[in-house]
N, C-alpha and C positions, 0 to 999 in steps of 0.2 A: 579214502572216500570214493566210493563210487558212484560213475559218470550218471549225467541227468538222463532221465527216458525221452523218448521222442517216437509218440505213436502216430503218424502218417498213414492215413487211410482214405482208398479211393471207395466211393459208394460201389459194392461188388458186380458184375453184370449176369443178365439173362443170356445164358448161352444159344444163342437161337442157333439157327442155321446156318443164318448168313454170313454171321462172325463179325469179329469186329468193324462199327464203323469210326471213321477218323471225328467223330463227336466223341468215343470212349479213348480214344487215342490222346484227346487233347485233356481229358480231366488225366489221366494216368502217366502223360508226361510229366505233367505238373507235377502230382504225385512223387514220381522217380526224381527229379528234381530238386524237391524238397527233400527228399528221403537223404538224396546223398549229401546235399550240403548240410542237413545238418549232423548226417555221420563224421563228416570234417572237421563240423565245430567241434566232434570230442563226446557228443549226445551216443548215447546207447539207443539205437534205432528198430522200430517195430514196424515192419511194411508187408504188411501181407498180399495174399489173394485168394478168393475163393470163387464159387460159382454159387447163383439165386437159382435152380435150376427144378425148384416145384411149382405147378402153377398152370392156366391159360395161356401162356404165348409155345410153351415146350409143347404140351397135349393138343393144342391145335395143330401146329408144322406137325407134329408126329401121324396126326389124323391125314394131312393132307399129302403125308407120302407112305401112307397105308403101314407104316410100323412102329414097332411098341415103342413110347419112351424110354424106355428101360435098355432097350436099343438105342436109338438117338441120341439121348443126352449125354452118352460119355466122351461119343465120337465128335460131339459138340464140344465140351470142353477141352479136351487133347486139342480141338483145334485154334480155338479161343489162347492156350496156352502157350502154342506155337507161334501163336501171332504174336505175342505180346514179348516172349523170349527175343523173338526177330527184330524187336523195336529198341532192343536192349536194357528192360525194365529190371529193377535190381529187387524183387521180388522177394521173401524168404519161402519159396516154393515148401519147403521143408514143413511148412505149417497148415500147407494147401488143404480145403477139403468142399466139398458140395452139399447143401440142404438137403439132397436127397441121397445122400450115404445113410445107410441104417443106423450106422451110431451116432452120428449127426442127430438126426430128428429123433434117434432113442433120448436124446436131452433135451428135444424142442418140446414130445410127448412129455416128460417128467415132468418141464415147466409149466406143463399146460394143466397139467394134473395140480401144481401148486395153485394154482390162480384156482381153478375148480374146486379146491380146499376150502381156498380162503372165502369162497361164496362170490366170484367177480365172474363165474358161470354159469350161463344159466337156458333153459329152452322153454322159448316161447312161441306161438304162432302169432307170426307181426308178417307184417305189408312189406313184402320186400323187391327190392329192384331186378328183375327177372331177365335174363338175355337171352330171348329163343333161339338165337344162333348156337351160342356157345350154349343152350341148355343147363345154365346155373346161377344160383343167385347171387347176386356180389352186393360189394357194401354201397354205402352213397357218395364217397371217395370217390368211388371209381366210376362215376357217370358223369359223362361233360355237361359243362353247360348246358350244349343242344338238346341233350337228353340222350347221349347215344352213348355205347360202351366203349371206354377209354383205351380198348384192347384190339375189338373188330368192327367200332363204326358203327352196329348195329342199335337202333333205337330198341332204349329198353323199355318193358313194362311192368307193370304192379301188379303181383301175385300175394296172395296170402299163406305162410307153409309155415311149416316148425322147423326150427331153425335154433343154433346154438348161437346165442348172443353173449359178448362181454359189457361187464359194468365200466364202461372209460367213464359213463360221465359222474361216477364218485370223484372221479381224480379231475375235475374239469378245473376248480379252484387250484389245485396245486401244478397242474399244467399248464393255468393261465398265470398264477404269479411271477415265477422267474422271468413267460412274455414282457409282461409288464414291466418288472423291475428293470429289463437289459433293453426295453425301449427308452424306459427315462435315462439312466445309466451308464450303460454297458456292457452290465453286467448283475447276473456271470453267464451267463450265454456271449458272445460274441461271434454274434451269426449278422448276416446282411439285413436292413432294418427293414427290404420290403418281405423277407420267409418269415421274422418273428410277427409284424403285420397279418400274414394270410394267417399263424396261427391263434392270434390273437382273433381277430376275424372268423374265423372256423371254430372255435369254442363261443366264441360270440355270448357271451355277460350281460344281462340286463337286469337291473335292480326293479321293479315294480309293485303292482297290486293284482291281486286276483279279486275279481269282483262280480255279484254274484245278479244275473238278468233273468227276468222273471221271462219266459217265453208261453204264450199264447194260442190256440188254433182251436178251429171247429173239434171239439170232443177231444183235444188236447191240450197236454199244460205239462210242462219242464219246465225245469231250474240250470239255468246255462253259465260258464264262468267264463267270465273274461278277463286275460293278461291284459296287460297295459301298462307302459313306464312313463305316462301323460295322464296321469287323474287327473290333473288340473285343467282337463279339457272337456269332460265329464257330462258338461252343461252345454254343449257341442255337438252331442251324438244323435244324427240326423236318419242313423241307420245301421244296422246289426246284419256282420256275413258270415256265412258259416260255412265250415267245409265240407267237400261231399261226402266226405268220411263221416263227419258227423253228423249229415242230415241223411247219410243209411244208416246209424245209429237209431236216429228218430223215426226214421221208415218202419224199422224191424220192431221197433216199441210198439207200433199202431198206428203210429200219423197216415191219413190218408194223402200223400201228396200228390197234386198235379201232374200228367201225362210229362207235362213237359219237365218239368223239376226232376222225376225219375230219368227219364234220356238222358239229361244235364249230369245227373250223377251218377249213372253207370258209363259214360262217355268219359269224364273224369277222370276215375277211378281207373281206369285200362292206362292213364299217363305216368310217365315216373314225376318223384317232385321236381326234377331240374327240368324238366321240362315243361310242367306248371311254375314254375319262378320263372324258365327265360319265359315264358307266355305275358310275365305281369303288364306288359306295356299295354296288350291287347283289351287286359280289363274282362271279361266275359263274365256274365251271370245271370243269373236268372231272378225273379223275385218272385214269394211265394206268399201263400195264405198266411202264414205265420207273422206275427208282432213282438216286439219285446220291450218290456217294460223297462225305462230307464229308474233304477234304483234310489235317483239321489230328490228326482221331480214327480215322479210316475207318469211320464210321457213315454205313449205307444208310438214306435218309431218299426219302420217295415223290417221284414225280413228278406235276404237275399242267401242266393247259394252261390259261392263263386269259387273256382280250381286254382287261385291263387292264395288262397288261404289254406294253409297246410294241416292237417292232424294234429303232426309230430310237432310245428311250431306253436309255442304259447298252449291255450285250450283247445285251437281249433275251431275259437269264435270270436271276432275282432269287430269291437265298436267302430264305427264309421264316423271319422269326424274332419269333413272335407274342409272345415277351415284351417286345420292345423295339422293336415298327414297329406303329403304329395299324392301316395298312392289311392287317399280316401277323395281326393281334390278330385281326380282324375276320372273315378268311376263315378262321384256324382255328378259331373259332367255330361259324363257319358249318359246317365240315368234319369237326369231332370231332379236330384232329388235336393233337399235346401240344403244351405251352406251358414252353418252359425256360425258368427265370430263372439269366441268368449277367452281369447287371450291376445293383451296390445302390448306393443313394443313398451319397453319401459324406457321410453326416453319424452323429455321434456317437451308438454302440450301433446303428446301421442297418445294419454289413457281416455278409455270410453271411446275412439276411434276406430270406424271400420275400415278395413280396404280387402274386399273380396276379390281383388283382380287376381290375387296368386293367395296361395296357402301361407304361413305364416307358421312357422314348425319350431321356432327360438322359444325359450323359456320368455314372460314377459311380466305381464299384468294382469291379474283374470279380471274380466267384465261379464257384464248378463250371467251372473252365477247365484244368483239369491245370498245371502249372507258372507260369502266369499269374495265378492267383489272387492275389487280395493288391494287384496294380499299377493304378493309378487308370488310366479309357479312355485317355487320351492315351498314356501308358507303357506299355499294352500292345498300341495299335493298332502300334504303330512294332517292338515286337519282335516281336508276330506276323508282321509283314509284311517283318522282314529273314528270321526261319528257314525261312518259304515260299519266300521269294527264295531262296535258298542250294540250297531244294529245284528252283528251276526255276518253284513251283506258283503265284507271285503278282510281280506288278510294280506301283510305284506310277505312279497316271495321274489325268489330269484330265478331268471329262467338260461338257458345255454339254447344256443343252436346246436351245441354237440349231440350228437345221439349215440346213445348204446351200440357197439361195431358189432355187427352182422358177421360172426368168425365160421360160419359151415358152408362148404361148396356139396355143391348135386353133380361132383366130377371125380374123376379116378386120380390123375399126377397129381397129389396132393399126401401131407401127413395123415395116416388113418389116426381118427380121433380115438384115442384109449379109453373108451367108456364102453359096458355094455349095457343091454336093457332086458331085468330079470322080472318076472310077472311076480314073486314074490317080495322081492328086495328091491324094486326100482331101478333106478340109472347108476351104477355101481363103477367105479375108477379098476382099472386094472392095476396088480400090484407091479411095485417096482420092479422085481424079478422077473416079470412078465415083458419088460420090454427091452429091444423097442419094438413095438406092435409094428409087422412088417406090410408093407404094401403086396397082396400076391402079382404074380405076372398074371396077365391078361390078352390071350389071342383080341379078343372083342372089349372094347371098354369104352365104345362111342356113349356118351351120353344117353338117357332117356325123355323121351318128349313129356313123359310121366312127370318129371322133377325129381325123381329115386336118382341117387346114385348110381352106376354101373354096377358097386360092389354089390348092390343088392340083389343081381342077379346071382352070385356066386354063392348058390346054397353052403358050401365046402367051408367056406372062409365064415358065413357069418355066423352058422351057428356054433355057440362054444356055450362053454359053460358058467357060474359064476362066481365069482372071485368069492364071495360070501359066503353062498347058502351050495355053491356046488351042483343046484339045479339047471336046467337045462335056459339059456341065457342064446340072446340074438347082440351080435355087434355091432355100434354104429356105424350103418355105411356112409355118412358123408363124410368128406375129406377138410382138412385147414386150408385156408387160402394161402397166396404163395406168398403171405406178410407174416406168417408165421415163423418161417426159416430168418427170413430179413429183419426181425422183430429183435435179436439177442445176438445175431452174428459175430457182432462185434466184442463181443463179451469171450466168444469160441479164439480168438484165433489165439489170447495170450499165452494158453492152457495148452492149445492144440501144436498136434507133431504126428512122425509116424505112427509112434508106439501107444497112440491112446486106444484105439480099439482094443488092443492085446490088454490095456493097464486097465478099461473098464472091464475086460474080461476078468479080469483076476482080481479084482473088488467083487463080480455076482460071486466068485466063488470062495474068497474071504468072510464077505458081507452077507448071504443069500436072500435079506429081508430087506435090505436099504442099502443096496450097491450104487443108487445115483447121488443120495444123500452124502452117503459118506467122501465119493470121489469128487461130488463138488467143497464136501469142506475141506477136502486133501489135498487134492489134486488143483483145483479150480481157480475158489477162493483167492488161493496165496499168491496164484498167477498172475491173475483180474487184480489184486492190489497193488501188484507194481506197474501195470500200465497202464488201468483205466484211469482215466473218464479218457478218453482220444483225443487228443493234444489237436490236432488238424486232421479235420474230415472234410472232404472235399466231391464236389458231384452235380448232378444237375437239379436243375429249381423246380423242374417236375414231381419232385418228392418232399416240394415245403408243407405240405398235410399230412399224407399217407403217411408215409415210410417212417418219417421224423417225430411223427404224433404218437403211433402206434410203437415206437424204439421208445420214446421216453417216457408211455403210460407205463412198459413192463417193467423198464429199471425204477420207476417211481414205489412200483409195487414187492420188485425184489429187494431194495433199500428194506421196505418196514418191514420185510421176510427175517431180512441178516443174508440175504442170498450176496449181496454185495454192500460195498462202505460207501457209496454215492448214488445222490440220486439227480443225476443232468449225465447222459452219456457224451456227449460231446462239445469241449468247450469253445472250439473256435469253429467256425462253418464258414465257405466258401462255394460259391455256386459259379459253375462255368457257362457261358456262352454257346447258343449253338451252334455246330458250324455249319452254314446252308450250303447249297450247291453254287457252282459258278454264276448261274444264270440266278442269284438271288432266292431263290425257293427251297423249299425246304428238299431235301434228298429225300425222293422214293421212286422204288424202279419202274413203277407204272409210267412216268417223267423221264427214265433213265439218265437221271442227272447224280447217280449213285458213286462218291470215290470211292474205291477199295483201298482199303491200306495198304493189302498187297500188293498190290500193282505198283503203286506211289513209293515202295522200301523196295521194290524189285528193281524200279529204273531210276531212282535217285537216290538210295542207303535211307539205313534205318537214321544216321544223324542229320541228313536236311532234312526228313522228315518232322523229327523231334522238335529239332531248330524250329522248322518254319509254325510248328504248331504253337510254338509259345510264341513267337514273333508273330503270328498273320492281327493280330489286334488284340487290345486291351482282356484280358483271357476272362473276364463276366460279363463281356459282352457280344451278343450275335455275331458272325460274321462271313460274308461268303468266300469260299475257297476261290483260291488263284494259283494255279501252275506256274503263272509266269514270277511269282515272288519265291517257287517253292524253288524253280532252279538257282533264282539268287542266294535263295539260302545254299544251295549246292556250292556254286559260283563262289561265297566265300568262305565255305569250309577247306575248296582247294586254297584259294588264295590262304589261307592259313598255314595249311602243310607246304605249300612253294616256300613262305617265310621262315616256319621255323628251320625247315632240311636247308634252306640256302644259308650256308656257312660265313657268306658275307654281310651277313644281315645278323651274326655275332658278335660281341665286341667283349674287353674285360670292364668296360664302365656304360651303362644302358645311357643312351641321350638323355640328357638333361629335361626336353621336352617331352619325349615318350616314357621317361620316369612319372611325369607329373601326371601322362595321362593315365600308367599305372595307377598310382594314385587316387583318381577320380575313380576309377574302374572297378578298384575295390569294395569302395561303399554304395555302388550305382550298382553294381550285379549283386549286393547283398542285400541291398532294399529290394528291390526289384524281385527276388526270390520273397521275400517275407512278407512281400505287401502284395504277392501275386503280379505284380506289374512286370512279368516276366519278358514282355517286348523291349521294354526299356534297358536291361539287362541287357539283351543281345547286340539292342542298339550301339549301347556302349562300347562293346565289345568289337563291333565293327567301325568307330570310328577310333578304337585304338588300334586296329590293325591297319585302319588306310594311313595312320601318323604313322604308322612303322615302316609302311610301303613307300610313303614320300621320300624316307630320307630321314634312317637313324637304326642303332645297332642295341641287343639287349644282351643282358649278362645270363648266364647262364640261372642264376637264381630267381630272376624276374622272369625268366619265361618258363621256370616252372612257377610259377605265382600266375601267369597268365591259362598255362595248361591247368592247375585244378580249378580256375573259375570256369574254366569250358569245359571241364568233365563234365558235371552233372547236367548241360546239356547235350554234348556231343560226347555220350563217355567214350567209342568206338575209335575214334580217331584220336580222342585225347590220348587213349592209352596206346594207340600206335605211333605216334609222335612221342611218348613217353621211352616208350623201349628204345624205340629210335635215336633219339637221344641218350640212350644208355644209363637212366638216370637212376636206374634201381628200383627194386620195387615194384608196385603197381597205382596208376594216380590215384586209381579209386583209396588206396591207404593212405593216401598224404593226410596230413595238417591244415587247414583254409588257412590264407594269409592273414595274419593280424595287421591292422592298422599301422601301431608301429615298429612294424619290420620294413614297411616301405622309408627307403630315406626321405627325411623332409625337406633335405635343402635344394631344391630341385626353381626353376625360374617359375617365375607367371608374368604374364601379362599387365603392364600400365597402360590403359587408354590414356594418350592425349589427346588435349583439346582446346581448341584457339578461340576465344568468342564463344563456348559451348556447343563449337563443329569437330567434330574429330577430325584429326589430320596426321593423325599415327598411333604407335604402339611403342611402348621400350621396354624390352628383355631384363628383367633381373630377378639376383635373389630373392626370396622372400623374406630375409630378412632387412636386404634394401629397399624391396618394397615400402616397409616400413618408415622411410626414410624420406620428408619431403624434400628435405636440401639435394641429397645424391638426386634424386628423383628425378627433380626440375634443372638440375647441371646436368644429367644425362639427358635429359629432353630439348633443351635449348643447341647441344652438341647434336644432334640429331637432323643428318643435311635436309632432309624431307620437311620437318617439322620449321626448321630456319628459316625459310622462304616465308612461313606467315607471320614472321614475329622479329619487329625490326626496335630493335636497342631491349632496354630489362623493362618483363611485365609490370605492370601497373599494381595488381592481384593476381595474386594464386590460389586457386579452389584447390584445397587436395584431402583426397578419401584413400585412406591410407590402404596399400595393395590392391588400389583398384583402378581408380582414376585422380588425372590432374587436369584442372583448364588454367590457363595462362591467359589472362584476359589484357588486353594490348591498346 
């Protein structure tokens, strides 16, 4: 039978310039760590590395030292590689490869082409998040809070362009289940419960009504719909807002609107949405000529236009109902406009009760609703929402905060998207044979202030011809964002080795119609079956949306392909801690509170380094660097090698007491590794070595038992104390100690206790442990203990191998 898999994987890095910092250092310990212990267990182990190396952070550093990526990036990853070798990372280099190798993204392009197949692509001109710095348009991911770009700081804004968008939100239900399921559960996700949260949150699920408001104005008259998951408040709505999306919708129709409502909403409209959401506190609007008929009373209730009501959210027109929405509370506050209360607590003496002092947002009791009074929310959303139906005026629907991913950049280091555009045949896929559709090099490839791509300057490159008609055909110049590469990575490495570029070679020439088909059902496939889904993925919680959303819309969609047998690519998730700078702050060199790894492995080895990174704190959570703990790690890596090389510190029978604390040692550095609590692990480890230092001798077979639980920390010196010892072999090949292989008959500890004070300890077996009579005859004989206990106890408490009180 052959051994269990164990696919170990660090989220892979952006090879920037700078190279590693001791934040990638500390997930890729971890990493290495696991990797090797569970090679010990006898696991057949999958530990890769690659490089994310297409994208804005490469093409900007590449901008800002005036040369081409294509230059940069490799001297960026050689150097990345070098780092990472120097730390002692047990890598399978042999599998290595980068998003931006041609054969690489020749299978990102194939995949992209599948999804374009299956109709999950598509081009649209939508509103999108615009970064006049970096001159390109990115998704909604990737804009903070503030509203500034997640990349270079800079506040972004709303452009309108064509753009290649994906269908995620088909998969928003089957992206949100398994959340769901491993929130109540476990499973099958067993990821940390606040990343299933954000993506829980981020696809964001709401069951409601669409319902349908008559809107009003001088020589004007629409039909407006409004989402809502509170019908039962219906009889509430003291006021209708709408977005400035939508009321230049109604501008362009003919509405004459007010000087000022026009500023309002060309002012708007230049913000990105994160930074009309973080705005929501501020409330701003405007109010206009317009009224809208409440559907269910035919009460004329104002109109407003305000930049915290979104487009893309719901309709893009939200009833106002300040008694029972914080955010409607707040702006009719601000407005002077009325506050109905038409929902009361359902508790006893509470119905027909007003209290306008705060909003009141709990499902309850409706009141003041004409014929629905009396019926608890639930009971009267569901009959409000059949007699509107009946009327035409309401339908049930369900809405997502997800939106459609925005997948085209207006930039150069990016995949060229394989599509061209033929004035006879439309937007046409390139054939299989034809890739992978190469990036050309570029003297110039700064961005355009236009929104064009750079390729689009490159007459050479773009015109071609078309894959269909043979006519004369233009190529798309915009590029994949750098989630494209990251989107399937993990799927490359089981398949990947030296010789796959040479072996897709010789499929185009086997195959010449379907060379990527065939090598994914050959080659691919049978690889990704014996190691996907990724046993342990580990990484930072900067990517619980992005990275993790867009990895498991693809696999969800190459599942119902047959592209692969699963659809969750990774079953366990782990998020590490940042590590800030000494002084508390986050590290950046503007602060120069920057560690280099190099420097840190230069003047202290790669194994205090290692050491102290899983030791400096609980490894998910933040924590700022200290020197002064890293030389301790130093400090007892010697103290280790003085023990094992001093010959006097040998024996042929290990102390009885240093046996036991073998013992403890074993299942504390093994938890410890599998529960990530990797501090506690080392801790161990150093309080079994200061028991050693006290005052006790080990066998030659326990302190190789001691040296493989410190390899996968300190593999570097494990193995030189390994040799040194003469012990054959290499640690890294040993066997992990099993449980019982350590002898069990080893002492522990009795508390005594007099009156329920302690007043000693007595050394024995653990099988005398067991024993109250020996127990209490050994404790009574015991001269320390004698002094408080004059003639035979009265009572004996005794908890067997633990403690005894002798109550007197």
């Amino acid at each position: 039978m052959g051994k269990k898999k164990m696919y170990v994987l660090g989220m892979f890095p952006y090879p920037s310039g700078a190279g590693l910092h001791v934040g990638h250092v500390r997930i890729y310990t971890a990493c290495d760590v696991m990797a090797r212990y569970f090679k010990a267990k006898g696991h057949e182990v999958l530990h890769p590395m690659g490089w994310d190396a297409f994208g804005l952070p490469a093409e900007n550093a590449a901008i800002k030292f005036k040369t081409n990526p294509m230059k940069m990036v490799p001297k960026n990853q050689a150097n990345f590689k070098k780092q990472l070798q120097n730390l002692e990372m047990s890598f399978d280099w042999s599998r290595e490869f980068s998003t931006t190798d041609p054969t690489y993204y020749g299978l990102t392009q194939w995949l992209f082409l599948k999804l374009y197949e299956k109709g999950l692509v598509y081009r649209d001109k939508v509103p999108i998040n615009w970064c006049p710095k970096c001159k390109t348009g990115i998704a909604n991911e990737e804009v903070l809070g503030d509203g500034t770009h997640e990349r270079c700081g800079t506040l972004v804004e709303r452009r309108e362009m064509w753009q290649w968008v994906m269908r995620i939100t088909e998969y928003a239900d089957r992206l949100l289940e398994p959340v769901v399921e491993s929130l109540n559960s476990g499973e099958p996700l067993d990821w940390p419960r606040g990343i299933l949260e954000m993506q829980k949150n981020w696809i964001g699920r709401k069951e409601g009504a669409r319902v349908k408001f008559g809107i009003r104005g001088e020589r004007f008259e629409v039909e407006a719909e409004v989402f809502t998951t509170r019908l039962d408040t219906i009889f509430g709505v003291s006021f209708v807002v709408v977005a400035p999306e939508k009321m230049k919708e109604w501008m362009d129709k003919g509405w004459q609107a007010k000087a000022e409502v026009k500023t309002y909403v060309k002012e708007a409209l230049r913000k990105t949405e994160r930074a009309r959401m973080q705005g929501e506190k501020e409330k701003t609007g405007v109010k206009t000529d317009l009224v809208a008929i409440n559907p269910v009373n035919g009460e004329e209730v104002q109109v407003y236009v305000a930049d915290y009501v979104l487009a893309s959210v719901g309709t893009g027109v939200v009833m106002g109902v300040p008694a029972h929405d914080e955010r409607d509370w707040e702006f009719a506050k601000k407005y002077g406009l009325e506050i109905k209360r038409v929902v009361s607590p359902d508790l006893p003496g509470s119905r027909g009760k007003v209290d306008l002092s705060q909003a009141f947002v709990e499902d309850g009791v409706v009141v003041n609703s004409g014929k629905y009074t009396g019926m608890k929310s639930r009971e009267a959303r569901q009959a409000m929402l059949a007699d509107l139906k009946k009327q035409g005026l309401a339908e049930k629907e369900v809405h997502y905060h997800l939106r459609d991913w925005v997948f085209s950049r207006q930039r150069y280091w990016g995949e060229p998207i394989p599509l061209v555009h033929c004035d006879k045949c439309g937007v046409v896929p390139l054939k299989e044979k034809d890739l992978p559709l190469e990036l050309p090099y570029l003297e110039s490839y700064e961005p355009t202030d236009t929104g064009e791509s750079p390729l689009s300057r490159v007459d050479e490159w773009v015109e071609t011809k078309c894959p269909v008609c043979g006519g004369e055909a233009r190529r798309e110049t915009d590029t994949m964002p750098n989630w494209a590469g990251s989107c399937w990575y993990f799927l490359a490495f089981p398949f990947w080795n030296e010789d796959t570029a040479r072996i897709l070679k010789e499929y185009k020439e086997r195959y010449p119609d379907q060379p990527y088909t065939k090598f994914w059902e050959e080659v691919a496939k049978p690889a990704m079956a014996k190691w996907l889904p990724v046993d342990w993925y580990l990484g930072g919680a900067e990517h619980a949306v992005l990275h993790l959303l867009y990895a498991r819309f693809w696999v969800k969609v190459f599942k119902e392909m047959g592209l692969v047998d699963f659809d969750e690519p990774f079953k366990r998730l782990r998020s590490v801690g940042m590590v800030l700078a000494e002084d508390g702050r986050k590290m950046s060199k503007s602060w120069g509170n920057v560690v280099n790894p190099d420097d840190v492995v230069k003047e202290y080895g790669a194994d205090a380094v290692r050491m102290y990174e899983m030791f400096m704190g609980p490894w998910d959570q933040s924590i700022a660097w200290d020197t002064r703990s890293l030389v301790g790690q130093k400090r007892f890596l010697e103290k280790v090698k003085e023990l094992v090389l001093d010959e006097s510190k040998a024996g042929q029978e290990t102390t009885k007491r240093l046996k036991a604390q073998l013992y403890k040692l074993l299942s504390r550095v093994e938890r410890g590794i599998l529960e990530q609590k990797f501090n506690t692990s080392i801790a161990g480890m150093m309080e079994f070595v200061n028991e050693w230092k006290k005052g006790g001798v080990i066998t030659e077979e326990d302190l190789k038992r001691f040296l493989i639980m410190l390899a996968p920390f300190a593999p570097g010196l494990a193995e030189e104390l390994w040799q040194a010892k003469g012990f054959g072999g290499l640690v890294d090949e040993q066997k992990w100690p099993e449980v019982e292989e350590v002898e069990m008959d080893v002492e522990v500890e009795v508390v005594v206790q007099v009156n329920g004070k302690k007043r000693g300890v007595v050394r024995v077996s653990r099988e005398v442990a067991q024993d109250k009579g020996k127990v209490v005859e050994l404790a009574l004989a015991n001269e320390q203990i004698k002094k408080f206990v004059k003639g035979e106890p009265k009572r004996v408490v005794f908890v067997p191998g633990r403690l005894v009180n002798l109550v007197v």
